[in-house]
N, C-alpha and C positions, 0 to 999 in steps of 0.2 A: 188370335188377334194380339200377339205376345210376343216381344222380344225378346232375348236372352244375352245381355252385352257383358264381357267378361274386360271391363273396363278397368274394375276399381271393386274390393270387396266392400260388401254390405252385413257387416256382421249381426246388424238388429236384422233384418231380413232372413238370416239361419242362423248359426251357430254361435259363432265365432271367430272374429280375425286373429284373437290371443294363439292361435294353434294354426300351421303351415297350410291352409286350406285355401285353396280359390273359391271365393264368392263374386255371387251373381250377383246380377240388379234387374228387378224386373220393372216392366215399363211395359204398358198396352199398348197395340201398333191399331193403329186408326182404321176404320172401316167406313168408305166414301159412302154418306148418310144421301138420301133425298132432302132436294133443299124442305127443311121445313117452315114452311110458309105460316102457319099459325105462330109460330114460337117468333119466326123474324117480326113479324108484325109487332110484336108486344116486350122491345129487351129492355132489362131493365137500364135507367139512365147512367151515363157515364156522369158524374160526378168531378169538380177540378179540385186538389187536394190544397191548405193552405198554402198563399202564395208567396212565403218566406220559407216553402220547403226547400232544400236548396236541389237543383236539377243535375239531373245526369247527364253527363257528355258521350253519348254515343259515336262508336267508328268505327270502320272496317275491322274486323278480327284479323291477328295478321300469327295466327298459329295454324296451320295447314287441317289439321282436323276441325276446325270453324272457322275456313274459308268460306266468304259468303255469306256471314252474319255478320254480324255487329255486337262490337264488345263495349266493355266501359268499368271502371274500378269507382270507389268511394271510400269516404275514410267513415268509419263509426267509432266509437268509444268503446277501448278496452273493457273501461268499466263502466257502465250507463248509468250507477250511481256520483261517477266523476265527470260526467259531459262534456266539462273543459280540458280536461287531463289527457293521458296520452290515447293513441288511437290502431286501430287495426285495419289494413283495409281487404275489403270485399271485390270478389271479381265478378264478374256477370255479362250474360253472351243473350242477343234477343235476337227473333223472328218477327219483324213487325208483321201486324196485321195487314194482310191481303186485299183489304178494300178500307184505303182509310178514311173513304166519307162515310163509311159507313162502322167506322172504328169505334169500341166501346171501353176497349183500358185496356189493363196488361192483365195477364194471367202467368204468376211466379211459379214456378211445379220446383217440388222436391223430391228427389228417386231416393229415399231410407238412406239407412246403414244404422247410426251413426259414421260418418267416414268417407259418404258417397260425395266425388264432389258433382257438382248438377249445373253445370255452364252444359253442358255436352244435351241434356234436355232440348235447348232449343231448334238441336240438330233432327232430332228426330219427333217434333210436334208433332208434324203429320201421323204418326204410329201411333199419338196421344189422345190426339181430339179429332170431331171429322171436320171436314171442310169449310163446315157453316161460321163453325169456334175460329180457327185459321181466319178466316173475312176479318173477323171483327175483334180480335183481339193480337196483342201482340203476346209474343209467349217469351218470358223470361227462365232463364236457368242461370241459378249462382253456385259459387261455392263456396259454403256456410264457414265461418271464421274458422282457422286454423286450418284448412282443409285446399286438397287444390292450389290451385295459383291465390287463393285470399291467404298472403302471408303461414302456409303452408305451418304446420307445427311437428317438429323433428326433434325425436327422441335421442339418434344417434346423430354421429359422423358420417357415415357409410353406410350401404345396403348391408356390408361384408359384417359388420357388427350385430344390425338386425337377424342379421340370417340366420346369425352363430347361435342365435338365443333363442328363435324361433324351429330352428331344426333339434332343441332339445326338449321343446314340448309335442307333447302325444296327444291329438285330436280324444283318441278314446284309453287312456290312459289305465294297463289292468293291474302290471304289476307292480311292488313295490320299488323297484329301479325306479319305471317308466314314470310310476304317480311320483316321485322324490325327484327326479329332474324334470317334470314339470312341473314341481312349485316351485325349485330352486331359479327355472327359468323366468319363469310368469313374476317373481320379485325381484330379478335382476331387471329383467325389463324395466319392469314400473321405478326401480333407483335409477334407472338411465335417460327415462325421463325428466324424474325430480332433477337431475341432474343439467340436462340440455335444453329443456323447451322452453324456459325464459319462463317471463309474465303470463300469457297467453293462459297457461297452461291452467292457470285457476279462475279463468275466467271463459268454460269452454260451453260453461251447462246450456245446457237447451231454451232454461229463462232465456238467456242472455240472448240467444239464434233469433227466438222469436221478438226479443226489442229489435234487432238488426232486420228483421223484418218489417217492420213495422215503419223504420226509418227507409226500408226501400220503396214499399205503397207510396211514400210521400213524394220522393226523390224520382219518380214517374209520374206523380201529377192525378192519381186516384185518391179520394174521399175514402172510399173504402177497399177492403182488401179482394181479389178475386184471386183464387190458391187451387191448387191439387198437392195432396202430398200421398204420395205410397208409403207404406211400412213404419219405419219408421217418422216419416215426413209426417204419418197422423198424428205424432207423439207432437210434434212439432205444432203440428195447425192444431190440434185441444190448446195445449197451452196460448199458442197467440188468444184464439176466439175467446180464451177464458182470460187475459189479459188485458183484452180491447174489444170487447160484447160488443159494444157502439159501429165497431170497424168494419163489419161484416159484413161483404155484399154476396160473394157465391163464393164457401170452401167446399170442395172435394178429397174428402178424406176416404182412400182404394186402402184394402191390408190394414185392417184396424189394430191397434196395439190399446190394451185396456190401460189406460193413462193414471188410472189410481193406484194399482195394483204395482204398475213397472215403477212407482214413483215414492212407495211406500211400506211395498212388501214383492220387493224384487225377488227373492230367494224363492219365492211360493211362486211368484211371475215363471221363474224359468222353469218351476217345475211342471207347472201347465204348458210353456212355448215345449218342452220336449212332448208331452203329450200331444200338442196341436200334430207335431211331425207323427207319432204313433198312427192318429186318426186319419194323417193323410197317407201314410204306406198302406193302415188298411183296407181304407178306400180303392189305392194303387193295387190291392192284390183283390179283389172281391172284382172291379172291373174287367181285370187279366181273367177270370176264370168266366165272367160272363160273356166275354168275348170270343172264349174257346179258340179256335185256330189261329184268329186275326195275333194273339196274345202266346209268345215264345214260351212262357212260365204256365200256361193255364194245364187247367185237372192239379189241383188240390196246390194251388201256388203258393198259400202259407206255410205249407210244407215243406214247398222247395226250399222258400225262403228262411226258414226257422234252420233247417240241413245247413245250410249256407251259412247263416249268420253265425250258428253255433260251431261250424268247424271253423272260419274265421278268426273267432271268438282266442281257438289254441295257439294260433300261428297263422305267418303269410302262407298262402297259395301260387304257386306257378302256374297262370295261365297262359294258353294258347293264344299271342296274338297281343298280350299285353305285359307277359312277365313277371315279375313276383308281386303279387300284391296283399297289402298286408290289412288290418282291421281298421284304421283308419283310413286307407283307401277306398275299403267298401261303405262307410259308413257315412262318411263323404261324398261318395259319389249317388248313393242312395236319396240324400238329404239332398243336394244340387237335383237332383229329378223331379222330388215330388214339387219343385218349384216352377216345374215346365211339362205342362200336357202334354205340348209335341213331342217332349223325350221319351213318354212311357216304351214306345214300342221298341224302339232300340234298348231302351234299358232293358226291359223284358230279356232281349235277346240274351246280354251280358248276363243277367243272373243267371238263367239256362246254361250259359257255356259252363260257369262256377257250377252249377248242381251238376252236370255231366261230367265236369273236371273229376270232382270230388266223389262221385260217384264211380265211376270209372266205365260211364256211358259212350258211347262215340259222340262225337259231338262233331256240328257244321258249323264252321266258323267262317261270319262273314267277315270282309275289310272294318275291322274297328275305324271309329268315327270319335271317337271319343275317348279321352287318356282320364284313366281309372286312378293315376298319382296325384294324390294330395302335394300343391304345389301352394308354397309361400303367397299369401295375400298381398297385391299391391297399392299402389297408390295414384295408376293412370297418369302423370303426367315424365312426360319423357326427360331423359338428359338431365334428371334433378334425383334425389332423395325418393325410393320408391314405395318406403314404408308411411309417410302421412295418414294413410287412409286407420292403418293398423292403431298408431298413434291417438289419432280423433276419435278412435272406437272408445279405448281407454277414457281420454281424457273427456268425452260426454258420458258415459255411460255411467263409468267413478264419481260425476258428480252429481249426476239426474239421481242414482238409484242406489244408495246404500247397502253394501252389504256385508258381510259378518268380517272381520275384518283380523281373525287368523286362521292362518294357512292351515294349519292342523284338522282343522274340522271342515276342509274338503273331500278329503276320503268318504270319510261316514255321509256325508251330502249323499256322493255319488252313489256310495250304496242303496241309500232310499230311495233316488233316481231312477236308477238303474234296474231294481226290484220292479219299481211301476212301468217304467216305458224302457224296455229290451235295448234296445235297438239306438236310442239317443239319450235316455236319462244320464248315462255316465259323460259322454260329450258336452252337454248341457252344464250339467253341475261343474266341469272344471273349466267353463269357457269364458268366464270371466275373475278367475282366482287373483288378477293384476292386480282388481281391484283391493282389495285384502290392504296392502300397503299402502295406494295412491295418497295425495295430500288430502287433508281432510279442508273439503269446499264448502263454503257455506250458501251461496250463490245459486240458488236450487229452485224449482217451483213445484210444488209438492200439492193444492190446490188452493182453493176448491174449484172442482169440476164442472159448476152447475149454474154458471154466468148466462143471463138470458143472452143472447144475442141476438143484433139486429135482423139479421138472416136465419133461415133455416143453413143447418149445416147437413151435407148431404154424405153418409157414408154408402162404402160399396164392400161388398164381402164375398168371395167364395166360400163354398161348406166345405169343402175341402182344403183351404189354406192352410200351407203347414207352418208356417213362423207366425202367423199374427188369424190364429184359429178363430172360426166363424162364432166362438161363444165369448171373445173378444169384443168383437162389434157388438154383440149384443147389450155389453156392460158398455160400451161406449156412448150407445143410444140412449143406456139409462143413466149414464152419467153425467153428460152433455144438460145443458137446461133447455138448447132447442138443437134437435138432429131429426132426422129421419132416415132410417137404415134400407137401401135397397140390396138387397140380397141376389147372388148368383149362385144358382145349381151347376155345381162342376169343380175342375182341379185347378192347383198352379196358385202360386204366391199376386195377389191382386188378380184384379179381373181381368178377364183375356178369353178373346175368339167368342165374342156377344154383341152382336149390332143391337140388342135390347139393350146393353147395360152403356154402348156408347149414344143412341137414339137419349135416352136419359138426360148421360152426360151436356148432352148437345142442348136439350128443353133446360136443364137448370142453369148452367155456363151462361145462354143466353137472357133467360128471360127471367131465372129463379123459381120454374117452374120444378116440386118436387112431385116426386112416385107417392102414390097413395099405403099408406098405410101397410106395412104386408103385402109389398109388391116384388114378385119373381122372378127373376130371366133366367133364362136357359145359356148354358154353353154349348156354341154349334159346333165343335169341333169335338168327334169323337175319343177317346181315353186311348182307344183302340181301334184305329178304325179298319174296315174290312178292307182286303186287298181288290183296287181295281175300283174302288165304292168313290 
């Protein structure tokens, strides 16, 4: 029930955009619910927000990718402590609601990163909510300051620039070359910055997203706020609901990110987000061997995969079918899977060919589907500046989450990393070294956590989530002052392929109805499924 759109990197979502890597964005694709007639009967009231908010001018979208929506810009304040002062504006693309007499507000979604821009959201609601949410609400996507068409924030001149800096850092970084040109890289960047992004650039932190938020509930004409945010979107929506308790009508917080931890003890944060990714490859391989045939790697798949990673580990590999591939290609492209169920089976395949490669097994080699090369993160918007996305990673993340701030003591990071979780600790530890340099921002919200709010807030979690790990939500739940965690059994970054977890969605969205206490859904979509099944 999952889409996999390679639109725009999402670097809070996995790794890192600091290293030449394509990131994914996940998004739930919608599964058509029976009307539920209990829930319609009972939604809660739409509310008019005050009437000196100033309103949005909606109009056709006239960019070919949101053909058929409706766009609209707004100006907000650079700095929300200068109100009058200068301003940045905000893009934003809507789906109105399908039944407008029967219309209950807007519902804003945000798809993570930091760096995701999220106008593209409204394009594919339907994959989001089912059809009952679609009637009655209208579904907004923007693109959060700096990001996207909102006055886009650009480090360099040219792609040609970025590229130059980005092809000298190493996703998994072993040697001392490799680790010394990627810090030499990862601080030119971040001076390149200092140097070109203007104002913006210190006023990017997530506080700030979420007043820009809160000026847009208005500027639609809601009382209070109705939200979904993935990954790191939950980072997003904690901070608003803990900014504006009062404001809260339905948030949906999918892909929980532990909001004290990312905000105050980042260093420790990423050493568990490399963990989360551990516990979701083990998952990924304990499936593969319970699946037996269905599963290309199964009979003793940690095996295979340990053989694998560890020759890797020396040097690239020439495979059949894809060509040289090196440790940061596997290691990348391992991480990009455990963020999608549907890939398992074909990944499977690819490790198999690797262990047969290396082995010096015969191997059957089907038509690859999928390119194994770690390829430079974008920034989704054509004919412009392609690195933004890379940019706003940086400049939210350097300012939301502090951390140690020389380069020198990223090696020994990566070593402790690396001890604990094989496979991503080293990736991990150098994937946001930019940081080290960036200006120092004071513009932060760091907490407290535990604002009652007027709503329940409603989170969602897979136990297998590998960026924002299901023991994530759990600090979530207890950090929050009013949440209730609904939990999914099964794989993939946010929830995906569970008419349970979207039946949910649909009872709270409309009516603020939440899951009791320690409530389960299952994912209907095998890891593995049988051939023919």
């Amino acid at each position: 029930m999952e889409r996999w759109l390679n639109l725009f990197p999402t670097p809070e979502d996995d790794m890192s955009v600091s290293t030449p890597t394509r990131r994914k964005v996940a998004v739930r694709a919608g599964i058509a619910l029976a009307t539920l007639s209990a829930v319609i009967a009972a939604p809660l009231p739409a509310v008019a927000a005050p009437a000196a908010a100033p309103s949005l001018s909606w109009s056709a979208c006239t960019e070919e990718d949101l053909a058929g929506y409706q766009c609209a810009t707004t100006e907000v304040p650079l700095d929300h402590d200068r109100p009058g002062g200068p301003t940045t504006t905000i893009a934003l693309a809507r789906r109105p609601a399908g039944d407008p007499a029967q219309r209950i507000g807007t519902i804003f979604v945000n798809p993570g990163g930091p760096g995701g821009a999220g106008r593209f959201m409204a394009t594919i609601a339907g994959q989001l909510v089912s059809a009952d949410v679609l009637a009655r609400f209208d579904i907004v996507g923007f693109d959060p300051r700096g990001i996207g068409a909102s006055d886009p924030l650009q480090c360099f001149a040219t792609d040609a620039e970025a590229e130059a800096l980005l092809a000298q850092m190493k996703y998994v970084p072993l040697s001392k070359q490799d680790i010394a040109s990627t810090l030499r890289a990862n601080y030119a960047y971040t001076e390149g910055c200092k140097r070109n992004a203007g104002p913006l650039l210190e006023h990017m932190s997530t506080l700030n997203v979420a007043k820009d938020l809160d000026l847009l509930r208005r500027r639609v004409g809601d009382a209070k706020l109705s939200y979904i945010g993935y990954s790191y979107g939950t980072h997003l929506g904690a901070t608003y609901v803990n900014l504006f308790p009062g404001k809260v009508r339905a948030v949906v917080l999918d892909g929980n990110v532990d909001p004290d931890q990312r905000a105050n003890r980042r260093l420790a944060n990423k050493f568990d987000r490399a963990g989360g990714f551990e516990l979701a490859l083990d998952g990924f391989l304990r499936a593969c061997d319970a699946a037996g045939p269905a599963c290309a790697l199964s009979g003793d798949a940690r095996a295979k995969y340990e053989k694998v990673r560890l020759r890797f580990r020396q040097g690239p590999v020439t495979l059949p079918g894809y060509g040289v591939v090196t440790i940061d290609d596997l290691t990348s492209f391992v991480s990009s899977t455990m963020y999608d169920v549907a890939a398992f089976p074909e990944a499977a395949e690819v490790l198999r060919l690797a262990y047969d490669t290396i082995t010096g097994a015969p191997a059957v080699l089907k038509a690859p589907t999928r390119d194994l090369k770690a390829v430079p993160a974008r920034g989704g918007m054509p004919d412009a500046y392609s690195y933004t996305g890379n940019d706003a990673f940086f400049a939210v993340n350097c300012a939301d989450a502090p951390l140690p701030r020389n380069p020198a003591l990223y090696p020994g990071f990566a070593k402790v990393f690396e001890a604990a979780h094989p496979t991503f600790g080293r990736a991990e530890a150098f994937g946001e070294v930019g940081c080290a340099n960036w200006p120092r921002v004071t513009e932060r919200y760091a907490g407290p956590w535990d604002r009652k709010t007027s709503a329940t807030v409603l989170l969602v979690n897979p136990t297998y989530d590998p960026a924002t790990r299901y023991d994530f939500a759990r600090r979530m739940e207890r950090e929050l002052g009013n949440a209730r965690l609904l939990t999914m059994t099964g794989f993939g970054h946010t929830s995906s392929f569970s008419a349970c977890v979207t039946d949910w969605y649909t009872k709270y969205l409309i009516a603020g109805t939440v899951p009791p206490k320690g409530t389960v859904c299952e994912q209907d979509r095998a890891p593995f499924p049988a051939a023919n099944s």
